[in-house]
N, C-alpha and C positions, 0 to 999 in steps of 0.2 A: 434544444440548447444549441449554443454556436460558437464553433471554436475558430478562428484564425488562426493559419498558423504560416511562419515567416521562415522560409528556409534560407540558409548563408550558406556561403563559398566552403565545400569540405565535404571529403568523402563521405564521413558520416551521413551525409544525404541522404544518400539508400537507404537507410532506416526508418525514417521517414514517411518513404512508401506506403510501410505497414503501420504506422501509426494513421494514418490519412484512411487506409481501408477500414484498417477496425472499425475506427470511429465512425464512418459510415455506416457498417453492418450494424450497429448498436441504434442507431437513427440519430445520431448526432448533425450537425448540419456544420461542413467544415468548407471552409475558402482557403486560399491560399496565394501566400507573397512570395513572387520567387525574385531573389535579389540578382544583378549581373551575375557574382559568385555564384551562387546559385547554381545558375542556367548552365552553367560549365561542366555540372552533376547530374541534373534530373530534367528532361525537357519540360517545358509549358504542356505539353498535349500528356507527359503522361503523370501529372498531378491533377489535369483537368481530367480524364479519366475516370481517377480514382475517387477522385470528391465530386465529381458532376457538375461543379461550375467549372468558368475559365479560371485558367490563373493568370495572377495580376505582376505586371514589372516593370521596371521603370519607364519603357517603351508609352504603356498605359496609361501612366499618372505624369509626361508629359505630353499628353494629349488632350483635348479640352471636347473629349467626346462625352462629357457626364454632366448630366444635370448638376449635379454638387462635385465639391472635389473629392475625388477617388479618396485620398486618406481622410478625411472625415465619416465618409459613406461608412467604408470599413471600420476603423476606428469605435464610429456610434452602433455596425453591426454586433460586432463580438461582443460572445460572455467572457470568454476567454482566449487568452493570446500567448501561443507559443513559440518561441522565436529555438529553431533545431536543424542542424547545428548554430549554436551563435559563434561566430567568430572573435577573436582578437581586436578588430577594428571596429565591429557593429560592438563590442562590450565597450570599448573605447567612448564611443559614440553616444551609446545611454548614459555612460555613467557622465559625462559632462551635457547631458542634453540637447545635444546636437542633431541637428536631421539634413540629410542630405540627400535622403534617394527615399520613396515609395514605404520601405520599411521602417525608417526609425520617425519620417510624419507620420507613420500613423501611431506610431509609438506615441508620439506626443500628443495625439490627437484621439486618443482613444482612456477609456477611466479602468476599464477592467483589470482584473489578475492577470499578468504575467507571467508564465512559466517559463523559464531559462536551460537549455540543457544545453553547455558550452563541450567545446567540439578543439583540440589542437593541440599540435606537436609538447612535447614535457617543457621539455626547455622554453616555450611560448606561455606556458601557462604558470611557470616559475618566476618568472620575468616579475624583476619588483613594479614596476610602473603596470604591468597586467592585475596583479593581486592587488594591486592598490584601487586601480579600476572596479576590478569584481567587488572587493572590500565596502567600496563607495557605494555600489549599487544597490547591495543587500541589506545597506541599514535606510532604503527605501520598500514600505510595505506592504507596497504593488506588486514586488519581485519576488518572484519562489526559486528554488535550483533545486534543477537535478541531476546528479552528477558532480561535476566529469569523475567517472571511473579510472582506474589504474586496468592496463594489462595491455598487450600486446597491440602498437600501432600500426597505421598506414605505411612510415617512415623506417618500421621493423623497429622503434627502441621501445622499449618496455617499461612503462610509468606511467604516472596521470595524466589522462587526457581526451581518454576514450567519451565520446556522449554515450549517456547513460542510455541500456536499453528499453527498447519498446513496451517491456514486461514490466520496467519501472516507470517510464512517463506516461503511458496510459491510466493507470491508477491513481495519480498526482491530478492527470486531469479532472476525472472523475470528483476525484475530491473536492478539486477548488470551482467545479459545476458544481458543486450539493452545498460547498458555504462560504461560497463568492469569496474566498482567500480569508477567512475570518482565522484568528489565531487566537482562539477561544481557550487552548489547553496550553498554553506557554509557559512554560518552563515547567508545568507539573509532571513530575514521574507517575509514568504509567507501567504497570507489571503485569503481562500478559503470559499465559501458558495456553500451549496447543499441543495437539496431536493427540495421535493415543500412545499409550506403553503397551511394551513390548516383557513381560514376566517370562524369563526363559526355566527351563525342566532340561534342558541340555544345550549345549552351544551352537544349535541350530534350529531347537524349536521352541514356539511361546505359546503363551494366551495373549492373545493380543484383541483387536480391534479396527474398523474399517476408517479411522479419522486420518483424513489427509493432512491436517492443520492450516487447511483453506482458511478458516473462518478467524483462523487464531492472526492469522496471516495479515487479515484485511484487518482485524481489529489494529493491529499493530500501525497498518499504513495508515489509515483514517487518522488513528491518534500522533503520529508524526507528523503528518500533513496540518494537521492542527495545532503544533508548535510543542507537542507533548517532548519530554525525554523519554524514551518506550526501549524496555526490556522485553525481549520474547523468550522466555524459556520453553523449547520446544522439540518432541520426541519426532516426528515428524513434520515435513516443509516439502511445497512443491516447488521443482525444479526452476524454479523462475530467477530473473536478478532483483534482488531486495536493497531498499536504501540503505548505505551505508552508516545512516543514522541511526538507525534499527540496530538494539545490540540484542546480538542473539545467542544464547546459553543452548548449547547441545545436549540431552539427557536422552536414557534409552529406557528405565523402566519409572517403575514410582516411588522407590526408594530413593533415585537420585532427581525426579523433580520435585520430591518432598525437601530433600535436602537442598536446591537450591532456590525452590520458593520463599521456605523458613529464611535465606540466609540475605534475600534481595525485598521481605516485605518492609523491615523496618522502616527504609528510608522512601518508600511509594506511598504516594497519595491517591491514586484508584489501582484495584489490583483486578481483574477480569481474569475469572479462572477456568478460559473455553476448551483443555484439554481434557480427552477421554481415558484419565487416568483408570486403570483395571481396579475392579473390589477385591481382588484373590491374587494370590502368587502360588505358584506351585510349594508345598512344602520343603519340599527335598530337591537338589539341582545336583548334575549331573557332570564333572569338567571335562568326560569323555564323550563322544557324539553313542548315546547308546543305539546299539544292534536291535535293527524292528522285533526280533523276538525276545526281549526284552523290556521293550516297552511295558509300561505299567498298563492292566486293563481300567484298574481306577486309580484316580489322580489325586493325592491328598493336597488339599489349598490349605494356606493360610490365609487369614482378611490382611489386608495394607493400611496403612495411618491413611485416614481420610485429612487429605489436607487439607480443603476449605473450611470444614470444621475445626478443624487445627486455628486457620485466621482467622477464622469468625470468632473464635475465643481470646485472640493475644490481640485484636484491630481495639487501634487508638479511637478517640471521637473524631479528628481528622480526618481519618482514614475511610476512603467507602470499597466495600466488599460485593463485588458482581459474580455470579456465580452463573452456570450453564447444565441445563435439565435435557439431556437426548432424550425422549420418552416415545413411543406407538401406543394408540390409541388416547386415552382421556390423559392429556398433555399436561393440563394446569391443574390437577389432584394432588396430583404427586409433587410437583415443583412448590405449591405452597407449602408442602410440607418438608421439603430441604428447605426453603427459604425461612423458617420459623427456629427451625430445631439447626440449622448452622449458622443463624445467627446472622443470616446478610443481609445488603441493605435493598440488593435487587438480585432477581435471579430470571434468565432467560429460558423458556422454555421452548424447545424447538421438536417437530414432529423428523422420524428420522424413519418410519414408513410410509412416506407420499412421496410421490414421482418429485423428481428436480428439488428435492430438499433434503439438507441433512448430511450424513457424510459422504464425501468424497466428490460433491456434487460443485456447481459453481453458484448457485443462486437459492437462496434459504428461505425459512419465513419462520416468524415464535409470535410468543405471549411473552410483553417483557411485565414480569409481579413486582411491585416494592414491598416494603415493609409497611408501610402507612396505608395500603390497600389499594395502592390506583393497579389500573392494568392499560396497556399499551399492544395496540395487535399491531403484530409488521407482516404486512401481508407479502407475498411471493416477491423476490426483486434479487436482484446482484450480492454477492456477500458483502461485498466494501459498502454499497448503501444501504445494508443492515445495519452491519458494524457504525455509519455515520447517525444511523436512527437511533441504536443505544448510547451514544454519546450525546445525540441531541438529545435526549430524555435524561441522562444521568446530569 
């Protein structure tokens, strides 16, 4: 795969850096436009560097050293094109279709997805005649964004403006590399739960579980990136920046993401239920931290409402129900028989005793089962191009 990507005038540059290595360490094939602005942030040598070609600037593309013209060349290269920081005057410039330098001919001269991650002071990005620009842009279906974030700027004021981090536009990429910017889930509400719960015995100790909410994570992005409206209800979440699109409900055991599943399925049309909610709670809880010589030797449990069984009983015919089977050893025994008796319409079974799969890990693999009997194997890969393979199959 091959991504372009077009750097502009703005600190935010330096971000960039790490977006340009990742993507190589992944085997991605990445070039790079460094605008005047640009150059004023990140030199020519050390973007060539980092991606292993030269970078390209306006120097370049008035020069007639190319067998074809340089924005064409590029242009017809890329799968995809990331224009980070975009500025104020390059958004200007798209949105009336204008080119004037290196970067926006090849904008014009290039078919792929554009990813956008705009970069500038509050007050610049406030600006009616800027929103109006951005406005214009977005109802072209070339263009993705991400970002701009709110929080503390270059200029020390505090509001929207920040380009969105490396932790979110990597993920976007990916994305619109696996379905070429398709917005196949638009406008459908998707309801997604992750993690695992946390069933506390005193206010410092649980029964819990080893789920990150990685996988819950990527499902979440995949289906935004693909035009979804996406709920995450989620007990845990790794450390990363998540799109702001992404709404995400806080819960800490399975009491309260029973209660906020029940209360967000009515109006979802896929509901993905990849948290490792616990089968037991402690019976008895504790509001004092009790003294280790107290501790109980045996643990009385209660069982918890099984929630997917819970939807797989109140799901409309609209509605489709995905479920998630952690399992060691014979994987797809067991998961057909959650998938039968809770009533879903798919159910993913994934191994969680093999090396690089399962929880806590970055890249998984399962047995996706339907109800009408197909089966779908995803062999070892990334979580987010799991999560893009369940949605290509649902």
């Amino acid at each position: 795969m091959r991504v372009l990507i077009g750097i502009g005038g703005g600190i935010a540059a330096y971000k960039v850096c790490e977006i340009i290595s990742s993507l190589f360490k992944t085997g991605i094939e990445v070039k790079v436009i460094l605008t005047a602005g640009g150059e004023q942030f990140i030199t020519p040598l050390t973007v060539a560097t980092l991606s292993r070609h030269p970078a390209y600037t306006d120097r370049d593309f008035w020069q007639p050293v190319h067998y074809r013209p340089l924005h064409i060349e590029l242009g017809e290269w890329a799968d995809l094109f990331l224009i980070a920081p975009l500025t104020a005057n390059t958004l200007g410039k798209l949105a009336h279709g204008l080119a004037d330098n290196l970067l926006t001919n090849t904008v014009l001269a290039s078919t792929c997805p554009i990813l956008l991650a705009p970069a500038m002071n509050t007050e610049m990005w406030e600006q009616v005649s800027v929103r109006r620009n951005w406005e214009l842009l977005c109802q072209d279906s070339r263009y993705h964004a991400a970002g701009p974030a709110a929080g503390l700027l270059a200029c020390d004021r505090v509001g929207r403006g920040r380009m969105a981090e490396p932790t979110e536009i990597l993920p976007y990429i990916n994305s619109l590399l696996h379905t070429g910017g398709k917005l196949d889930l638009l406008g459908k509400k998707v309801l997604i739960s992750t993690g695992g719960t946390r069933e506390f015995f005193d206010p410092v100790r649980f029964i819990g579980n080893p789920a990150t909410g990685k996988m819950g994570l990527a499902l979440a992005q995949a289906a935004v990136h693909r035009g979804a409206i996406v709920t995450l209800v989620h007990s845990t979440l790794p450390d990363v920046s998540i799109d702001e699109r992404i709404k995400t409900v806080s819960v800490i055991n399975s009491a309260q993401m029973h209660r906020e599943m029940l209360a967000y399925f009515p109006d979802s049309d896929l509901v993905i239920m990849s948290a490792a909610v616990a089968d037991v709670k402690p019976a008895d809880y504790s509001v004092q931290k009790l003294p280790k010589k107290l501790l109980p030797t045996e643990l009385k449990l209660d069982l918890v409402p099984d929630i997917i069984a819970e939807l797989g009983r109140i799901k409309q015919p609209h509605q489709k129900l995905v479920g998630f089977a952690a399992q060691t050893g014979d994987i797809v025994t067991p998961a057909l028989e959650k998938l039968e008796r809770k009533q879903l319409d798919a159910i993913v079974a994934n191994p969680v005793d093999l090396a690089d799969s399962g929880f806590g890990s970055d890249r998984n693999q399962a047995v996706l089962l339907t109800q009408n009997g197909e089966r779908f194997d995803i062999l070892p890969c990334a979580k987010l191009e799991m999560a893009h393979q369940i949605l290509d199959y649902i």
